[in-house]
NUDOKE-143165 format. One record per residue: residue in three letters; x, y, z of N, C-alpha, C, O in turn. Coordinates in nm, 2 decimals, padded with zeros to 4 digits, m for minus. Example, Ala and Ser with C-alpha at 12.3 -4.5 7.8 and 13.67 -1.06 7.14 Angstrom:
BEGIN
> res,nc1,nc2,nc3,cac1,cac2,cac3,cc1,cc2,cc3,oc1,oc2,oc3
> ALA,01.32,m00.57,00.78,01.23,m00.45,00.78,01.32,m00.33,00.78,01.42,m00.33,00.85
> SER,01.28,m00.22,00.71,01.37,m00.11,00.71,01.29,00.00,00.79,01.34,00.11,00.80
end
This chain:
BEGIN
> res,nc1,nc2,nc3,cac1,cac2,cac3,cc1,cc2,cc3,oc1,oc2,oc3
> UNK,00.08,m00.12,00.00,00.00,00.00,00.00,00.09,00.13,00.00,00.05,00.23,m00.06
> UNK,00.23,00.12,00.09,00.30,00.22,00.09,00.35,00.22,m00.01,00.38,00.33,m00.05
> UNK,00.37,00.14,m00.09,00.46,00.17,m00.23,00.38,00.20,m00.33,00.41,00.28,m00.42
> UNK,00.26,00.15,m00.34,00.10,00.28,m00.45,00.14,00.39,m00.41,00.18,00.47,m00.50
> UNK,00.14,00.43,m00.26,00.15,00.56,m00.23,00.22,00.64,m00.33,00.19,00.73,m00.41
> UNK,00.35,00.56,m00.30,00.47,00.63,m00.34,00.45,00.65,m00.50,00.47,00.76,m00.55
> UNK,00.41,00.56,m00.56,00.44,00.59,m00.73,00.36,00.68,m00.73,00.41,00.78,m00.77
> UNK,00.20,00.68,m00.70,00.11,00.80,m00.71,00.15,00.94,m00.68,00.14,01.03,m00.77
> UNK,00.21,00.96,m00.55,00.32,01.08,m00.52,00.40,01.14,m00.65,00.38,01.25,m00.70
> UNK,00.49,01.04,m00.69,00.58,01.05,m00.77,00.52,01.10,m00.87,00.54,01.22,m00.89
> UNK,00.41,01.01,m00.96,00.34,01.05,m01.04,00.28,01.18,m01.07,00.29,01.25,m01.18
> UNK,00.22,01.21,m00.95,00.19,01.38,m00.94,00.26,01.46,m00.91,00.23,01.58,m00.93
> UNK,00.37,01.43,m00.86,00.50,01.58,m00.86,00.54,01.57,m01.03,00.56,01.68,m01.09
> UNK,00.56,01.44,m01.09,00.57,01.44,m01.21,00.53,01.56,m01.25,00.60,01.67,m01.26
> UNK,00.39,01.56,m01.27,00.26,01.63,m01.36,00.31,01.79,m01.30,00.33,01.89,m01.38
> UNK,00.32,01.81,m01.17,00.35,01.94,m01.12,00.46,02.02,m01.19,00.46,02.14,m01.20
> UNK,00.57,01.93,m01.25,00.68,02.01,m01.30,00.70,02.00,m01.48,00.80,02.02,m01.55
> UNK,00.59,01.96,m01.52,00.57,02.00,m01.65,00.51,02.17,m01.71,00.41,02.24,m01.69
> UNK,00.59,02.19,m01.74,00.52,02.33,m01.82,00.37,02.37,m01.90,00.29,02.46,m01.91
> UNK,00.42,02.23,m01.95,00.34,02.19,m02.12,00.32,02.06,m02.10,00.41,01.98,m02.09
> UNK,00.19,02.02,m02.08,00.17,01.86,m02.03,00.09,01.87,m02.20,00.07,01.96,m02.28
> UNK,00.05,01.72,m02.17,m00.02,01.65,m02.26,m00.18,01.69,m02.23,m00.22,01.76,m02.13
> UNK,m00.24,01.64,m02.32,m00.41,01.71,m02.29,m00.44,01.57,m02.28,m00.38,01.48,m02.34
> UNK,m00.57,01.56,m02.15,m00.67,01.44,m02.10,m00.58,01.35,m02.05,m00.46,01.39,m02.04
> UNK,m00.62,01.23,m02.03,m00.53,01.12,m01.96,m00.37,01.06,m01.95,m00.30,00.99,m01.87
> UNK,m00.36,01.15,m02.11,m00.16,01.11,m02.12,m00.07,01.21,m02.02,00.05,01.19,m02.01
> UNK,m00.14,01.30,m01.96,m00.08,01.37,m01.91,m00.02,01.28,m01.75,00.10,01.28,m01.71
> UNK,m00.12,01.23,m01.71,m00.08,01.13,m01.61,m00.04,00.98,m01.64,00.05,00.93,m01.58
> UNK,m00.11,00.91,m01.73,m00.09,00.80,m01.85,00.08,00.76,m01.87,00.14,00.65,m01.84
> UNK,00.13,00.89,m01.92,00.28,00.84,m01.95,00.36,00.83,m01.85,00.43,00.74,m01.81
> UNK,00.34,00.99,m01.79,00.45,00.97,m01.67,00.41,00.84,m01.57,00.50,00.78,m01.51
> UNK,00.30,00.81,m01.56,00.34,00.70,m01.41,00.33,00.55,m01.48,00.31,00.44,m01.42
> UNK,00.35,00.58,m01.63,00.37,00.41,m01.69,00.51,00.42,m01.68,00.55,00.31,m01.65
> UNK,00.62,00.52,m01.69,00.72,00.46,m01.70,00.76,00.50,m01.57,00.88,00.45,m01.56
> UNK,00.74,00.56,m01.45,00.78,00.55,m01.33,00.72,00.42,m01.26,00.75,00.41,m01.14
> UNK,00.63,00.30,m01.33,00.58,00.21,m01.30,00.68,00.12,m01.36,00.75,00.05,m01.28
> UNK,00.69,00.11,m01.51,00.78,00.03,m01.59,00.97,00.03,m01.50,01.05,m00.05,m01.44
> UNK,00.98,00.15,m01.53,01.16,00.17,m01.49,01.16,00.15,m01.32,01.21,00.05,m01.27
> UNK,01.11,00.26,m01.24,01.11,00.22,m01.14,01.11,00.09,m01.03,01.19,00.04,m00.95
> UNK,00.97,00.06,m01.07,00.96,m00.06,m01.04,01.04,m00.20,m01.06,01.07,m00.28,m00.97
> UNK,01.06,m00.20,m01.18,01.15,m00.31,m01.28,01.30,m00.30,m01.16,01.33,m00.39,m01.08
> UNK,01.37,m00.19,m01.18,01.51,m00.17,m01.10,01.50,m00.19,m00.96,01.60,m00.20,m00.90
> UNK,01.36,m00.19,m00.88,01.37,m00.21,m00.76,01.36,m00.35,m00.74,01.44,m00.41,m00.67
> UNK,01.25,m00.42,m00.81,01.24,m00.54,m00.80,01.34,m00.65,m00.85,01.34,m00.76,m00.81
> UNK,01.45,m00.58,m00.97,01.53,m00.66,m00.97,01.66,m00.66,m00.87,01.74,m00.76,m00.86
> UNK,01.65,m00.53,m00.81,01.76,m00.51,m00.69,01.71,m00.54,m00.55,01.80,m00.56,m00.47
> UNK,01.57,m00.55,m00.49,01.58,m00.65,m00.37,01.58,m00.81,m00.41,01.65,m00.90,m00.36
> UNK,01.51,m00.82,m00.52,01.49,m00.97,m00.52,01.58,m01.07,m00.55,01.58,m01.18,m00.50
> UNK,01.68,m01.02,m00.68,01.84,m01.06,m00.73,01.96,m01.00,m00.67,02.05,m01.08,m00.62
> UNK,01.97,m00.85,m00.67,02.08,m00.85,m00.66,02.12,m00.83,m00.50,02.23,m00.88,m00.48
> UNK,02.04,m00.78,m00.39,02.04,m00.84,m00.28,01.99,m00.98,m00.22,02.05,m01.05,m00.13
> UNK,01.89,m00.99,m00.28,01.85,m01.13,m00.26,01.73,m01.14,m00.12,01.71,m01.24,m00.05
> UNK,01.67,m01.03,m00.10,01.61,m01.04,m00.02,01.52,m01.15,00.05,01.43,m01.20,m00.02
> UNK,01.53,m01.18,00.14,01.42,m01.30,00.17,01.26,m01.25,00.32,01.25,m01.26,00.44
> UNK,01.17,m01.19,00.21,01.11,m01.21,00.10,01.13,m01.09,00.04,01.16,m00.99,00.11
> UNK,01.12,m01.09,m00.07,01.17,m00.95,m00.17,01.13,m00.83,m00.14,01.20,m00.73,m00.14
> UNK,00.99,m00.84,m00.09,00.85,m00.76,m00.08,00.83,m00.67,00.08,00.76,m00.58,00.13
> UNK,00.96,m00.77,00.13,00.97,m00.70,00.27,01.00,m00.57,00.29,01.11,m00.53,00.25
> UNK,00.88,m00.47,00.36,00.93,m00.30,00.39,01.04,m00.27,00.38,01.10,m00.20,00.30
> UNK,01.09,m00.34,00.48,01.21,m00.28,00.54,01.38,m00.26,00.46,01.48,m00.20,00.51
> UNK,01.36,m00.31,00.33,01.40,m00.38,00.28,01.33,m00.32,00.11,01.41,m00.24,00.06
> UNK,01.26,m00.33,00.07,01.16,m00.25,m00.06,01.15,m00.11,m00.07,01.21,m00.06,m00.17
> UNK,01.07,m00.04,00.03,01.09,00.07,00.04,01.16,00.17,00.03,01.14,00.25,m00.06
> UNK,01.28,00.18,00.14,01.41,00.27,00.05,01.48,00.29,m00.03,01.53,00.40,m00.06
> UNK,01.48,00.16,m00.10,01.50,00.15,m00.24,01.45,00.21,m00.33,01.52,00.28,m00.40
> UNK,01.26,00.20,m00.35,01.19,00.23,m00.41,01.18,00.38,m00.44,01.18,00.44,m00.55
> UNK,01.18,00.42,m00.31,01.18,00.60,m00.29,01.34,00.63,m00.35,01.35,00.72,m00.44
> UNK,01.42,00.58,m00.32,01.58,00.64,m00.39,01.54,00.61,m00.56,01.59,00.69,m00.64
> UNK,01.48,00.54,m00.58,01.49,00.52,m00.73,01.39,00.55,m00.83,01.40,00.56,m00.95
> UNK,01.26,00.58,m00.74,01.17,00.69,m00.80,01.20,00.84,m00.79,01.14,00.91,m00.87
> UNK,01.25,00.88,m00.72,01.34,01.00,m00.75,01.41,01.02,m00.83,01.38,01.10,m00.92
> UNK,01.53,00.94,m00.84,01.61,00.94,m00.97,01.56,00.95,m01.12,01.59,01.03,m01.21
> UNK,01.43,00.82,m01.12,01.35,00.84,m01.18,01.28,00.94,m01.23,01.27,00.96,m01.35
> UNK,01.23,01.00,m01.12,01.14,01.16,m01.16,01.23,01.23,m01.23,01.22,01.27,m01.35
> UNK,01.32,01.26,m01.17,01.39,01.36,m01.24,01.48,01.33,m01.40,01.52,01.43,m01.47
> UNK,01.48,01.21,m01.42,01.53,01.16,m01.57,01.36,01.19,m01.63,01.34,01.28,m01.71
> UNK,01.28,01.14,m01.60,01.19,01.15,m01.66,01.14,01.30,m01.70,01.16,01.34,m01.81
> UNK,01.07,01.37,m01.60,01.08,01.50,m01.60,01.15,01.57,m01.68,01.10,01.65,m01.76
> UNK,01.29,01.56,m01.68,01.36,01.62,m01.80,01.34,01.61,m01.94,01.32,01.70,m02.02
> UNK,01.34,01.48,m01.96,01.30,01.45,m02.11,01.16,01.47,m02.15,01.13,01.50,m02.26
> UNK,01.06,01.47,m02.05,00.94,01.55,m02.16,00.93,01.66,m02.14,00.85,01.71,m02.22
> UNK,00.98,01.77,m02.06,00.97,01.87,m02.07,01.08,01.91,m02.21,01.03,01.98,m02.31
> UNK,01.22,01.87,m02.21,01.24,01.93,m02.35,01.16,01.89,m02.48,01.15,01.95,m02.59
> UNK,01.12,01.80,m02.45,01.04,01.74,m02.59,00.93,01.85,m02.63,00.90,01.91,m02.73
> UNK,00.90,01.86,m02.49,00.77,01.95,m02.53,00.82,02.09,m02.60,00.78,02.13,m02.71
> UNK,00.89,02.16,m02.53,00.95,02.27,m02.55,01.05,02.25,m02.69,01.05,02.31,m02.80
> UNK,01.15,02.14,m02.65,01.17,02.16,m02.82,01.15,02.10,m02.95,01.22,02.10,m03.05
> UNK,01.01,02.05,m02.93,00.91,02.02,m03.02,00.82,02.15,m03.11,00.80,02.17,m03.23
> UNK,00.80,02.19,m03.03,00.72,02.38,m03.06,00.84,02.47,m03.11,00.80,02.58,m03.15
> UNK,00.98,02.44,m03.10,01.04,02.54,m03.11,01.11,02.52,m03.24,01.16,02.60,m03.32
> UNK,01.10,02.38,m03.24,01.19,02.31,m03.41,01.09,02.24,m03.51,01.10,02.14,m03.57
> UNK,01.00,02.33,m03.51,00.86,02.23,m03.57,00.90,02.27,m03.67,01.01,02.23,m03.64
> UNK,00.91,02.30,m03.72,00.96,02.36,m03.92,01.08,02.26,m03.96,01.11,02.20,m04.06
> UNK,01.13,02.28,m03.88,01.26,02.14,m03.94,01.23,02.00,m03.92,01.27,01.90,m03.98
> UNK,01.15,02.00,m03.82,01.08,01.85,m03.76,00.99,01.81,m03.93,01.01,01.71,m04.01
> UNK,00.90,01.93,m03.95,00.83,01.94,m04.03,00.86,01.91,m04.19,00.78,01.86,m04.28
> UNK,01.00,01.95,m04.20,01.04,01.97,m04.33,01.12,01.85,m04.32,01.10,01.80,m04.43
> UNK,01.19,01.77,m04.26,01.24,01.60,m04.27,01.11,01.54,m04.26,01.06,01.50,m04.36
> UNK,01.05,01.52,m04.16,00.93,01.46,m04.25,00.85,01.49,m04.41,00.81,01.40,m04.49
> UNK,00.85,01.62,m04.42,00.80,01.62,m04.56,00.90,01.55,m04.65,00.86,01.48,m04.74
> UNK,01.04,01.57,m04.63,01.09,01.48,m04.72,01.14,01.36,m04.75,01.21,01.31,m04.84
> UNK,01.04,01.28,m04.59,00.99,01.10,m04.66,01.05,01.02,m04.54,01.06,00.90,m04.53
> UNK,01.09,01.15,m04.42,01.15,01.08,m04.32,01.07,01.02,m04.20,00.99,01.11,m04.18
> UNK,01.04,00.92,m04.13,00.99,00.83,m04.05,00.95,00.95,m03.89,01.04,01.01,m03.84
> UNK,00.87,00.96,m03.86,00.86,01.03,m03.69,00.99,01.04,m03.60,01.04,01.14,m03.54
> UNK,01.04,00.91,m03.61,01.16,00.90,m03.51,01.31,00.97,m03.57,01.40,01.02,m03.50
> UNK,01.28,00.94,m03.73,01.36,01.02,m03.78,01.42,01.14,m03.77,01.53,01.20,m03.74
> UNK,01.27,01.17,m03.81,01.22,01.36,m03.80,01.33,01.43,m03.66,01.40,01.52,m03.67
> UNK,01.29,01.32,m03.54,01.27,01.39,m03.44,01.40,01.35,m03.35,01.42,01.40,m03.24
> UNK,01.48,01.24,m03.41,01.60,01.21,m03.40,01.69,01.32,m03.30,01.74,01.29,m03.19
> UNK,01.70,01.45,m03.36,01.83,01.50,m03.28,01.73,01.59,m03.17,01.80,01.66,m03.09
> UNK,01.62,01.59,m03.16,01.57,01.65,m03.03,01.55,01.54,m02.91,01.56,01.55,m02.79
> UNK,01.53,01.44,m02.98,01.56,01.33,m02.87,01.65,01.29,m02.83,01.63,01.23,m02.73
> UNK,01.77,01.30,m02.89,01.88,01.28,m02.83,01.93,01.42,m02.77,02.03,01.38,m02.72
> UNK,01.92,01.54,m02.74,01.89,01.63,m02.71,01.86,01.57,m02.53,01.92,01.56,m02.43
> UNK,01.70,01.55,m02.58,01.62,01.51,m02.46,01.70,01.47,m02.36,01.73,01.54,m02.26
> UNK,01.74,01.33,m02.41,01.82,01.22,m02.36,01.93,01.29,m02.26,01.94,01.27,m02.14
> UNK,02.00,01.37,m02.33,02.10,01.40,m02.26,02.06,01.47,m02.16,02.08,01.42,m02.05
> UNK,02.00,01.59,m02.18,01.98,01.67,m02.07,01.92,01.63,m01.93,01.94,01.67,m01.81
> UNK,01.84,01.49,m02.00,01.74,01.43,m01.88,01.89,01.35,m01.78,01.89,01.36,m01.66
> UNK,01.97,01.28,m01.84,02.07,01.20,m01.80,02.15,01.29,m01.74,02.18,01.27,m01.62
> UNK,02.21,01.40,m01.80,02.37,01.48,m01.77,02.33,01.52,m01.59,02.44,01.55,m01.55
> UNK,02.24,01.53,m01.49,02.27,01.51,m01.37,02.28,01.42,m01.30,02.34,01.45,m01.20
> UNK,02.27,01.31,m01.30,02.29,01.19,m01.29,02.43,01.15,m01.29,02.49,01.12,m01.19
> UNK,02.48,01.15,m01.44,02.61,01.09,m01.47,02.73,01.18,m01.40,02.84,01.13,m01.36
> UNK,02.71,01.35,m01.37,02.79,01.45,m01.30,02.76,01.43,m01.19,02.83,01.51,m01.12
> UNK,02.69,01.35,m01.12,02.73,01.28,m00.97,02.79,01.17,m00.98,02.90,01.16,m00.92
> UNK,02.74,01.06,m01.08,02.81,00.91,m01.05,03.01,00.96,m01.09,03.09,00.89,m01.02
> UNK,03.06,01.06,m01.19,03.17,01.10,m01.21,03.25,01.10,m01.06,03.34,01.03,m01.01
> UNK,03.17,01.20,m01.01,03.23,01.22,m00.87,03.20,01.16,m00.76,03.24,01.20,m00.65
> UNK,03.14,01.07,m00.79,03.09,01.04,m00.62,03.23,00.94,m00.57,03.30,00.88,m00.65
> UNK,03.25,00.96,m00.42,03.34,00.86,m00.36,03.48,01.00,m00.42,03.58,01.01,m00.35
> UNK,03.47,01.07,m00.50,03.59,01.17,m00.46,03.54,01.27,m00.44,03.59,01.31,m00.33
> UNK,03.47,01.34,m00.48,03.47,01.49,m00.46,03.34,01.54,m00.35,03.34,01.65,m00.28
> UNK,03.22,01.38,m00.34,03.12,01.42,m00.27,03.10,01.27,m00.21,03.06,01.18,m00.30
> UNK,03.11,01.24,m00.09,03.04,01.10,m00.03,02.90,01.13,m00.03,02.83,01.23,00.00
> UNK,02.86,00.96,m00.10,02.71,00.97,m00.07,02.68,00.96,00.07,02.76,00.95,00.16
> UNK,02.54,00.96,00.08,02.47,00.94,00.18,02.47,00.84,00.24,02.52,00.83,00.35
> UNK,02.40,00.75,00.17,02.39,00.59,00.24,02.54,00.55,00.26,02.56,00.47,00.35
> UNK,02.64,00.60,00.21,02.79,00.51,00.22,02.83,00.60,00.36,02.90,00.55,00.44
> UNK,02.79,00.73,00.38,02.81,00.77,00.45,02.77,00.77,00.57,02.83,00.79,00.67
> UNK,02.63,00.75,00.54,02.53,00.67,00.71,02.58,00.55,00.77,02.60,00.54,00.89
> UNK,02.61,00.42,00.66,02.68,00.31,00.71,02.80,00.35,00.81,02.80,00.33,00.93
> UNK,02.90,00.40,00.75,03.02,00.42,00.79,03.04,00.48,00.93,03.12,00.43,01.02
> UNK,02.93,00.62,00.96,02.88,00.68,01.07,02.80,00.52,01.18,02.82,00.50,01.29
> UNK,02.72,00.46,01.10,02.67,00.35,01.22,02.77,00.26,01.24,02.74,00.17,01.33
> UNK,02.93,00.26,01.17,02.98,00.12,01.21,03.04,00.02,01.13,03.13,m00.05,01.15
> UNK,02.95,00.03,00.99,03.00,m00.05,00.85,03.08,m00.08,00.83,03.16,00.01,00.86
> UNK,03.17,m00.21,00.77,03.27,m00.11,00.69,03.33,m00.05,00.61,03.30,m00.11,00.51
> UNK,03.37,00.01,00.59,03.35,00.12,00.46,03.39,00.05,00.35,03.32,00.07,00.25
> UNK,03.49,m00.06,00.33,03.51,m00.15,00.20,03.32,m00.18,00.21,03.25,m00.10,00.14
> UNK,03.26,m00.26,00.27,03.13,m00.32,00.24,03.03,m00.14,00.24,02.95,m00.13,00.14
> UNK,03.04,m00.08,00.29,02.94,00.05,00.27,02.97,00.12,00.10,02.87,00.17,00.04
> UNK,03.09,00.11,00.04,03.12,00.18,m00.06,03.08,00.09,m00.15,03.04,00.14,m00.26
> UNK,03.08,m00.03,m00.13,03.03,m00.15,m00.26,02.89,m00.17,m00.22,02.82,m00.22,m00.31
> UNK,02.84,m00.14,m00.12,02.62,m00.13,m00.11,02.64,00.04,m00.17,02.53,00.08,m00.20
> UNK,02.73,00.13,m00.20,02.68,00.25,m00.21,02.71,00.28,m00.40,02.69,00.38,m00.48
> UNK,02.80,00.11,m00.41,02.81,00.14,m00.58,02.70,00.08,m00.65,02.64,00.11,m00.76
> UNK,02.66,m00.02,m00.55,02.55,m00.08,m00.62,02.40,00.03,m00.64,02.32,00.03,m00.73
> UNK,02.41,00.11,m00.52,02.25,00.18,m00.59,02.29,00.23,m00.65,02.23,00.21,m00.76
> UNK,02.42,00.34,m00.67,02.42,00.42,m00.75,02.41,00.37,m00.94,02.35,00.43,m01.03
> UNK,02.47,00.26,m00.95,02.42,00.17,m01.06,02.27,00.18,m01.09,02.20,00.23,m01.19
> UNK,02.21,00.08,m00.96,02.06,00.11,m00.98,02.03,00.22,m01.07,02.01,00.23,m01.19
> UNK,02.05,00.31,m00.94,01.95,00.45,m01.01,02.02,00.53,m01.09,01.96,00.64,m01.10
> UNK,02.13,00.52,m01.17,02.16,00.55,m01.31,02.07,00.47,m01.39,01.99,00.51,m01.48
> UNK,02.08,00.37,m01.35,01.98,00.25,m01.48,01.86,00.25,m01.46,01.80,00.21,m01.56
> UNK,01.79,00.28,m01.34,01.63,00.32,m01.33,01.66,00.41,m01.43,01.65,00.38,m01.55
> UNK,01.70,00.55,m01.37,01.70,00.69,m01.46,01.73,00.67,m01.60,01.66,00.72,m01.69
> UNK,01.79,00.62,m01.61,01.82,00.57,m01.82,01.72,00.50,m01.89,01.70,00.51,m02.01
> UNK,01.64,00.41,m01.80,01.56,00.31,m01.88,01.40,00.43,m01.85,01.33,00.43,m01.95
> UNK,01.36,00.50,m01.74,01.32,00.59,m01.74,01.30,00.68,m01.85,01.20,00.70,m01.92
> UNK,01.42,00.73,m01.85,01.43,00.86,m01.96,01.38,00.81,m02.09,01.30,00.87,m02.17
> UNK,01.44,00.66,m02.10,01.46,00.61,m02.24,01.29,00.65,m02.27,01.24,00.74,m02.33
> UNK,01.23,00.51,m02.20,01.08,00.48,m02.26,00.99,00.64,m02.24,00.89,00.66,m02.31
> UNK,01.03,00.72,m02.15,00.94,00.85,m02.14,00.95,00.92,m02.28,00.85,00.95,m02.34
> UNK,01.09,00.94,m02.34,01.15,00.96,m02.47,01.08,00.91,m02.58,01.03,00.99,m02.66
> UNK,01.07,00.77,m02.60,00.97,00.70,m02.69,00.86,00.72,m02.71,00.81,00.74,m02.83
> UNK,00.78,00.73,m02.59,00.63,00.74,m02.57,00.58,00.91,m02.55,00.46,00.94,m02.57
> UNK,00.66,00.98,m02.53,00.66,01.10,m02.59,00.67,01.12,m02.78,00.57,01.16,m02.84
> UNK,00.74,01.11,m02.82,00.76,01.09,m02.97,00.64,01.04,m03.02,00.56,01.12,m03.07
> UNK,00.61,00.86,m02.99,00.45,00.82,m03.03,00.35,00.94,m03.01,00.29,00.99,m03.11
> UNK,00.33,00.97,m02.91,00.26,01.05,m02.89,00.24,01.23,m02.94,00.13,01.28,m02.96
> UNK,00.36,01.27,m02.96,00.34,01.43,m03.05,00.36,01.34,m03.21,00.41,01.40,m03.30
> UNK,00.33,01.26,m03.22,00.32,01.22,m03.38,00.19,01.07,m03.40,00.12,01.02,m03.32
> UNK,00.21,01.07,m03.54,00.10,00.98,m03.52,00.11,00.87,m03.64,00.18,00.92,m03.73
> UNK,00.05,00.72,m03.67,00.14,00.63,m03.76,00.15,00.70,m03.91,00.19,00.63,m04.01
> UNK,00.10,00.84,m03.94,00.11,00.87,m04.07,00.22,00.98,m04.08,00.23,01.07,m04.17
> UNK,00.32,00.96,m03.95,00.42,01.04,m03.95,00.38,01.21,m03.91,00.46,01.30,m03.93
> UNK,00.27,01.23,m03.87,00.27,01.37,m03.86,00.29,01.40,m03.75,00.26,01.33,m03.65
> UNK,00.35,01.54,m03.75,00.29,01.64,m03.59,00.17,01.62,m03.55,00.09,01.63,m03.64
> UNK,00.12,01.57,m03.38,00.01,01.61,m03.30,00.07,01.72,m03.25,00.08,01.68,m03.14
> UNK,00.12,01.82,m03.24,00.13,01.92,m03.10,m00.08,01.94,m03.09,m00.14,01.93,m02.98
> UNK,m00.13,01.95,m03.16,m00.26,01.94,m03.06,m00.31,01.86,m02.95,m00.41,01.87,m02.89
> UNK,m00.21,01.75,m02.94,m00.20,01.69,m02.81,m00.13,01.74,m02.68,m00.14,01.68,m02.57
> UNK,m00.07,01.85,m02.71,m00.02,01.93,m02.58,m00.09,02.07,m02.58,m00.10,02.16,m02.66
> UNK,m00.15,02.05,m02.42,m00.21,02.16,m02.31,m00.13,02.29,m02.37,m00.01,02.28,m02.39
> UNK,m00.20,02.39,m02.39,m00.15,02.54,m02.37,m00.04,02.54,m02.23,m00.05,02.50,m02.12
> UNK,00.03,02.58,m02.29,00.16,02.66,m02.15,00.08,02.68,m02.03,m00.01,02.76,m02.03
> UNK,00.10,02.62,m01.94,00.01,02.69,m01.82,m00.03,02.62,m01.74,m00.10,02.67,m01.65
end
């Protein structure tokens, strides 16, 4: 029940830091399918395999995970439809004009998504760069403060950080895609009439 909580949360701070959401149900639709898909997916495969939890499902155990990686999450996510949106409206003439000349949606829209991509990813990867030199994390650094030892706190503190790069990427990825499907349609055109007025 606590972890519905949490994606629903998630889901709706999502929706809060969009500019330019989608109109009617995709506006909530996308974001908490892939904070459901990515999230979910990296948590469950990180209590249940890569810790090995016995039982996977246990709070104590589930939860902090879940909240560390829907965060990460949000914010990969969040990033990439907000530039989509924005630089969707702002390169429509060129989006417009590779498609008119026979190019595929994904084509068209190729370098704003990678674009996307990046912007949504580049906080993420400028912590995993530094972490363990320039800035200790948290959890390696709570362990170490209760007693751990720091060889075993710095290898539980490489492994989330892994996690939640790979939540946040597989995140980003599918919000990226399902954005795209979505401001286009299978005859290759622009919908922007599927995104809300600014506001």
């Amino acid at each position: 029940m606590v972890a519905l909580l949490l994606f629903l949360l998630a889901g709706y701070e999502l929706l809060q830091h969009q500019q330019r959401r989608f109109k009617g149900w995709w506006a909530h639709g996308l974001g908490n399918a892939t904070l459901l898909f990515a999230g979910g997916l990296a948590t469950v495969y990180t209590v249940a395999i890569v810790i090995g939890a016995k039982p996977w499902y246990a709070p104590r155990t589930l939860l902090p995970i879940l909240a560390m990686v829907l965060g990460s999450t949000l914010t990969s996510i969040s990033g990439v439809l907000q530039t989509l949106s924005d630089g969707i409206e702002r390169e429509r003439a060129a989006i417009e004009a590779r498609l008119a000349q026979g190019g595929t949606r994904f084509a068209a829209l190729a370098p704003l998504l990678r674009r996307a991509l990046r912007t949504a990813t580049a906080p993420l990867f400028n912590v995993l760069s530094v972490a363990g030199l320039v800035a200790l994390p948290g959890v390696m650094t709570g362990q170490i403060l209760a007693g751990v030892d720091p060889v075993e706190a710095a290898k539980f503190q490489m492994l989330l950080m892994f996690v939640l790069a790979g939540a946040a990427g597989l995140g980003a990825l599918a919000a990226a895609l399902g954005g795209v499907l979505l401001l286009s349609d299978r005859r290759h055109r622009l919908r922007l009439d599927r995104l809300a007025p600014e506001g």
